[in-house]
Every structure is written in structure tokens, then in C-alpha cells.
GUROZA-870922 format. One record per atom (N, C-alpha, C): x, y, z; residue in one letter; residue number from 1; atom name. Coordinates in steps of 0.2 Angstrom, whole numbers, plus 5000, padded with zeros to 4 digits. Layout:
BEGIN
@x=X&y=Y&z=Z&r=A&k=NUM&a=CA
...
END
This chain:
BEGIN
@x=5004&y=4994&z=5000&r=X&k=1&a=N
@x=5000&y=5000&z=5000&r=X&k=1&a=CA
@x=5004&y=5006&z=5000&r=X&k=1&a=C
@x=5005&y=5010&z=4995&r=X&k=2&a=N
@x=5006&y=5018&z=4996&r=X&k=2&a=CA
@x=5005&y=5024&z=5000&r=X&k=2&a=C
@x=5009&y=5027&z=5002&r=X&k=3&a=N
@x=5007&y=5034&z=5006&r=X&k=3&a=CA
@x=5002&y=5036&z=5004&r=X&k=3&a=C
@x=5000&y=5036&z=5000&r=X&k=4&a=N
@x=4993&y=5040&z=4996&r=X&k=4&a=CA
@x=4987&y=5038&z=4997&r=X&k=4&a=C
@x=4988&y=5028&z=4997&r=X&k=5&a=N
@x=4983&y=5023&z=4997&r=X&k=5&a=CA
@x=4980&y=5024&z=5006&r=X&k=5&a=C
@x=4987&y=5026&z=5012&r=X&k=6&a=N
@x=4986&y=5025&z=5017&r=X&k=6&a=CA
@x=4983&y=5030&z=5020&r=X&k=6&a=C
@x=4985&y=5038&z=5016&r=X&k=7&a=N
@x=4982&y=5041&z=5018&r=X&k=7&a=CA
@x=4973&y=5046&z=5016&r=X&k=7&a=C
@x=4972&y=5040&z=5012&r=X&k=8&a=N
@x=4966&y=5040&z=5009&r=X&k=8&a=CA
@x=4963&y=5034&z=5013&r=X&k=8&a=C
@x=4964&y=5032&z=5015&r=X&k=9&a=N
@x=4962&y=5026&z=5023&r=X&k=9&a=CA
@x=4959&y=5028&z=5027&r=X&k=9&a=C
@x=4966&y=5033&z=5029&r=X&k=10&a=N
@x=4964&y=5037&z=5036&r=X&k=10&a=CA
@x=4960&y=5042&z=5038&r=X&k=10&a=C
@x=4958&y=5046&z=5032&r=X&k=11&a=N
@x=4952&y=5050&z=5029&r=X&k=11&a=CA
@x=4945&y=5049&z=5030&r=X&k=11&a=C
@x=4946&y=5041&z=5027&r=X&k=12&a=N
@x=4937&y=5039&z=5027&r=X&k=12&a=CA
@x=4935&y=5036&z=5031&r=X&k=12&a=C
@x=4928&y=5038&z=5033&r=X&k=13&a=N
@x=4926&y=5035&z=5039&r=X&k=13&a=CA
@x=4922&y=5027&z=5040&r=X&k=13&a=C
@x=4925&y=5025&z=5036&r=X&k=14&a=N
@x=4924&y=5017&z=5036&r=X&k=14&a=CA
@x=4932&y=5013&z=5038&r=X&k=14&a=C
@x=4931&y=5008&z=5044&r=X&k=15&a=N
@x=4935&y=5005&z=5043&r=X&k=15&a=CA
@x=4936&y=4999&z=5039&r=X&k=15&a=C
@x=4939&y=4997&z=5039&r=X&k=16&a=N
@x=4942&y=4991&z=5034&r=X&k=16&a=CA
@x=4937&y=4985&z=5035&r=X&k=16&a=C
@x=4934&y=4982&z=5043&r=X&k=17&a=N
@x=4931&y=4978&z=5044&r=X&k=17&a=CA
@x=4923&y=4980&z=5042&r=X&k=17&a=C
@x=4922&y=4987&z=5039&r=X&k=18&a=N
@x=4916&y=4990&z=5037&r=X&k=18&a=CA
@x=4913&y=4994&z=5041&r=X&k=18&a=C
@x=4914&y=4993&z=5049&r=X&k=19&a=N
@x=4912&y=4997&z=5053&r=X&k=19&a=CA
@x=4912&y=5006&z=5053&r=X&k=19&a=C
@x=4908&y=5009&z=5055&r=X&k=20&a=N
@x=4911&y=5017&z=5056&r=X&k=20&a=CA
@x=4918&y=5019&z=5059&r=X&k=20&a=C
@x=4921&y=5021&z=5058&r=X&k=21&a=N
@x=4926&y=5026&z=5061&r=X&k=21&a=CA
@x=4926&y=5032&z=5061&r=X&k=21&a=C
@x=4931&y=5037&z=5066&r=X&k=22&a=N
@x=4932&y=5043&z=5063&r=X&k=22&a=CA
@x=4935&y=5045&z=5058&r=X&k=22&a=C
@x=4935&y=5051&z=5053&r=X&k=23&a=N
@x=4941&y=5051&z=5049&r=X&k=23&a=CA
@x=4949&y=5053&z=5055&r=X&k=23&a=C
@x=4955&y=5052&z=5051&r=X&k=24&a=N
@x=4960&y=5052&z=5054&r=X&k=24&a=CA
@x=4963&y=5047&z=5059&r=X&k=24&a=C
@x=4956&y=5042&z=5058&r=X&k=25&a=N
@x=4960&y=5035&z=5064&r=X&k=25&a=CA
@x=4961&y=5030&z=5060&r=X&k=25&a=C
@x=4964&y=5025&z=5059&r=X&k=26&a=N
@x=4964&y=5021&z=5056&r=X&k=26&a=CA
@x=4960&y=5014&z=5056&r=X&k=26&a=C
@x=4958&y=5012&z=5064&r=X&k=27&a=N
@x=4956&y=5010&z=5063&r=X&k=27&a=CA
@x=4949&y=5011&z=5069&r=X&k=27&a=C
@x=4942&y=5007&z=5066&r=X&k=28&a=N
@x=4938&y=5008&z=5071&r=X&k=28&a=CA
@x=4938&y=5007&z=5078&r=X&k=28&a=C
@x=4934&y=5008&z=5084&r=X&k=29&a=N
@x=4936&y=5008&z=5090&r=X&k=29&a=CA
@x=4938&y=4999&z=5091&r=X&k=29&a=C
@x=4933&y=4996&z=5089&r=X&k=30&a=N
@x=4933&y=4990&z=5093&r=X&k=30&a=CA
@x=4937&y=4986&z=5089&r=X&k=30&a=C
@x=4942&y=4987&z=5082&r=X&k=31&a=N
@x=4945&y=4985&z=5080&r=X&k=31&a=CA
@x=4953&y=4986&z=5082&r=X&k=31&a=C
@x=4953&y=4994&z=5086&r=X&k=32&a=N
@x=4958&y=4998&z=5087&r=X&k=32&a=CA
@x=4961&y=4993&z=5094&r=X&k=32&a=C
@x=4954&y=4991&z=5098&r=X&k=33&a=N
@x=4955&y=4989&z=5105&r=X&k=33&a=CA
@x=4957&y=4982&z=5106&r=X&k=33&a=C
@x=4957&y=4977&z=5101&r=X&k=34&a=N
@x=4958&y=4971&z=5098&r=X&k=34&a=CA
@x=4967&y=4970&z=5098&r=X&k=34&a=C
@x=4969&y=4977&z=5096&r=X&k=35&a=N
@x=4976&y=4974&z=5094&r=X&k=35&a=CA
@x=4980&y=4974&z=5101&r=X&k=35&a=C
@x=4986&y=4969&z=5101&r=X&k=36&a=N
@x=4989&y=4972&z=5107&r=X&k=36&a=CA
@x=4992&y=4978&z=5109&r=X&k=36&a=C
@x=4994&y=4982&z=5113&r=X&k=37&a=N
@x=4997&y=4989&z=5115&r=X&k=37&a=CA
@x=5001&y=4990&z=5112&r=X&k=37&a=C
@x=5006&y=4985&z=5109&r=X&k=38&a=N
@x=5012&y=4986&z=5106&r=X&k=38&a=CA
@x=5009&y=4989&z=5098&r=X&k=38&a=C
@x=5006&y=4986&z=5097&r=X&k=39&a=N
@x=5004&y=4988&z=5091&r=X&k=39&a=CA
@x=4996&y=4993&z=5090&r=X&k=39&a=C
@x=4996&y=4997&z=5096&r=X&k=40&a=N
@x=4991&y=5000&z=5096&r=X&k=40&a=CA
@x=4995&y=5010&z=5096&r=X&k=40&a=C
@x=5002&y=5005&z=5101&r=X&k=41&a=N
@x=5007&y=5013&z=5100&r=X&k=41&a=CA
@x=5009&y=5014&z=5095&r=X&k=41&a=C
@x=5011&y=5008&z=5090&r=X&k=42&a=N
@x=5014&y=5008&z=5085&r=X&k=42&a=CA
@x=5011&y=5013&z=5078&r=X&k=42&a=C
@x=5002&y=5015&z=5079&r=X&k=43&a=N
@x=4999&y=5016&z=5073&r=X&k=43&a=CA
@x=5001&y=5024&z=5077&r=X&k=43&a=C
@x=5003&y=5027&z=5079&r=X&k=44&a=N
@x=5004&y=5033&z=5081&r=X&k=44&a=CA
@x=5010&y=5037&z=5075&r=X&k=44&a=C
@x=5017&y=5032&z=5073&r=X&k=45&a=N
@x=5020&y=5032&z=5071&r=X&k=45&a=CA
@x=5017&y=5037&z=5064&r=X&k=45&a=C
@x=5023&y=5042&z=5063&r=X&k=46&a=N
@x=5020&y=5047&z=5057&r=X&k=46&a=CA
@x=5021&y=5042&z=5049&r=X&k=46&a=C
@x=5019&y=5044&z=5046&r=X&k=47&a=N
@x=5022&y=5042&z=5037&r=X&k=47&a=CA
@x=5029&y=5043&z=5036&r=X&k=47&a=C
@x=5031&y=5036&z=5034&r=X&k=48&a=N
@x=5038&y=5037&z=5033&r=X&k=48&a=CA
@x=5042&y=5038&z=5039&r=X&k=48&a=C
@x=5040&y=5035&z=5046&r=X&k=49&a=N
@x=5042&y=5033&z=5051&r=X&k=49&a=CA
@x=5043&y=5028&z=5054&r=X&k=49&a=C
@x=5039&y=5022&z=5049&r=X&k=50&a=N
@x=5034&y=5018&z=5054&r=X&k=50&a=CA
@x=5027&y=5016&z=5053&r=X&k=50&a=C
@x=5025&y=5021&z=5050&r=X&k=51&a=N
@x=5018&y=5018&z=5051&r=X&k=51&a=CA
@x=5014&y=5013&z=5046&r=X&k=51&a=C
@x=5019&y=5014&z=5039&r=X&k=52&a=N
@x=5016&y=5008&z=5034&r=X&k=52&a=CA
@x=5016&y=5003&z=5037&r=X&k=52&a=C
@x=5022&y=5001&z=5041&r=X&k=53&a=N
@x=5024&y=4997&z=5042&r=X&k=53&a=CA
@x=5021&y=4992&z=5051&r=X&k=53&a=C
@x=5017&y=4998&z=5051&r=X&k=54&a=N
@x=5013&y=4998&z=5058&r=X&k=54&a=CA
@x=5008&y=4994&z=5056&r=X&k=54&a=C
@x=5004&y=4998&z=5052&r=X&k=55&a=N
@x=4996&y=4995&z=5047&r=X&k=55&a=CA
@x=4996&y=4991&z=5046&r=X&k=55&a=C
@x=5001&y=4988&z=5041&r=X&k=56&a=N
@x=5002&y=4983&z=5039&r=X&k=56&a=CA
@x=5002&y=4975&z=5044&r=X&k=56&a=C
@x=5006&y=4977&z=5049&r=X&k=57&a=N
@x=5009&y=4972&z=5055&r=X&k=57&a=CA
@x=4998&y=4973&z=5059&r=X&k=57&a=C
@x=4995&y=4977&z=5059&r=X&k=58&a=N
@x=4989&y=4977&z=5063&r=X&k=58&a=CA
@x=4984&y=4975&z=5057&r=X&k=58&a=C
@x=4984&y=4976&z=5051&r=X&k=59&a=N
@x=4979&y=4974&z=5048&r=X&k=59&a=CA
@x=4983&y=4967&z=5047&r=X&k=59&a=C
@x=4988&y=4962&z=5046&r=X&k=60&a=N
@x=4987&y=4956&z=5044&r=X&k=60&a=CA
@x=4984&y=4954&z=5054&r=X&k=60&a=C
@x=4986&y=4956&z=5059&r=X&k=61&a=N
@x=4984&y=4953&z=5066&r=X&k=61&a=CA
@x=4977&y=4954&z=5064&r=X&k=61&a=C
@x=4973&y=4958&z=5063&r=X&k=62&a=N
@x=4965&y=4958&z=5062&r=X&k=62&a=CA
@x=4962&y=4954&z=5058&r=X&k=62&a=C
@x=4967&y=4952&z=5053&r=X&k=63&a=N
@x=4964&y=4949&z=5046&r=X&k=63&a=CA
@x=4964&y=4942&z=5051&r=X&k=63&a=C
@x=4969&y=4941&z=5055&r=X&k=64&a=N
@x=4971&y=4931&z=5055&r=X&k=64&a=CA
@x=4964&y=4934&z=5060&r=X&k=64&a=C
@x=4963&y=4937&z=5064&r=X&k=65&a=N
@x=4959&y=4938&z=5072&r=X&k=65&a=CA
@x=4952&y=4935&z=5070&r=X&k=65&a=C
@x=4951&y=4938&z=5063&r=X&k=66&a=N
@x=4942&y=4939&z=5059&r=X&k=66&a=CA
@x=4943&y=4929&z=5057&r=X&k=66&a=C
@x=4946&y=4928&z=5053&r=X&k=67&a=N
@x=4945&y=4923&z=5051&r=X&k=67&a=CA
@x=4945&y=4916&z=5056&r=X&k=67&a=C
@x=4949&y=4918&z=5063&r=X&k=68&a=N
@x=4948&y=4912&z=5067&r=X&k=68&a=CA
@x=4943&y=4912&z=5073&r=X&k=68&a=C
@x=4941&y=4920&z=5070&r=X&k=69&a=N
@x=4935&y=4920&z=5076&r=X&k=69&a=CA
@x=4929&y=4919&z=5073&r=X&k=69&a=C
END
């Protein structure tokens, strides 16, 4: 995913799992509460910091979380 992709992400107020978000968060509340802290700090990280690399690492924990729950 691109900086442009992500930040057109962060913008809309759907999360990924469908649910409502805010714009500017990434991910919805019940989705965001789901991850562990280490990777709840992690989405904090700016662009080109860290944080592609943040997303990525919390949407694939979400994706496995969806599929075996």
C-alpha cells in the first residue's frame, strides 16, 4: 500500500472491517481495542516513520483475528 493509498484510509470514515470510524484514525474503536498495545502505540508512528509498516503488521493481526474467530 502507498502513502497516498494510506492516507486516503485514514480520511474515510469506514474501517476496513466495514464498521464506522472517525476520519484520521485508522482503525475503528473495537477494531483499534483488539490489537495488542504494542501495536496500538505503533499506529501513532508518522508516514515514513513507521507507520506503513505499523498498518500493515495490525491489519494482517486483524485479518488472522476475523478469520479464526
Amino acid at each position: 500500500m502507498t502513502d497516498l493509498e494510506l492516507v486516503k484510509e485514514l480520511v474515510r470514515k469506514t474501517c476496513r472491517c466495514g464498521a464506522a470510524k472517525k476520519a484520521h484514525q485508522t482503525f475503528c474503536l473495537r477494531c483499534y481495542q483488539s490489537l495488542p498495545g504494542m501495536m496500538q502505540r505503533a499506529l501513532y508512528a508518522r508516514l515514513g516513520k513507521g507507520y506503513r509498516e505499523a498498518y500493515h503488521q495490525a491489519a494482517e493481526f486483524l485479518d488472522t483475528e476475523r478469520s479464526v474467530g
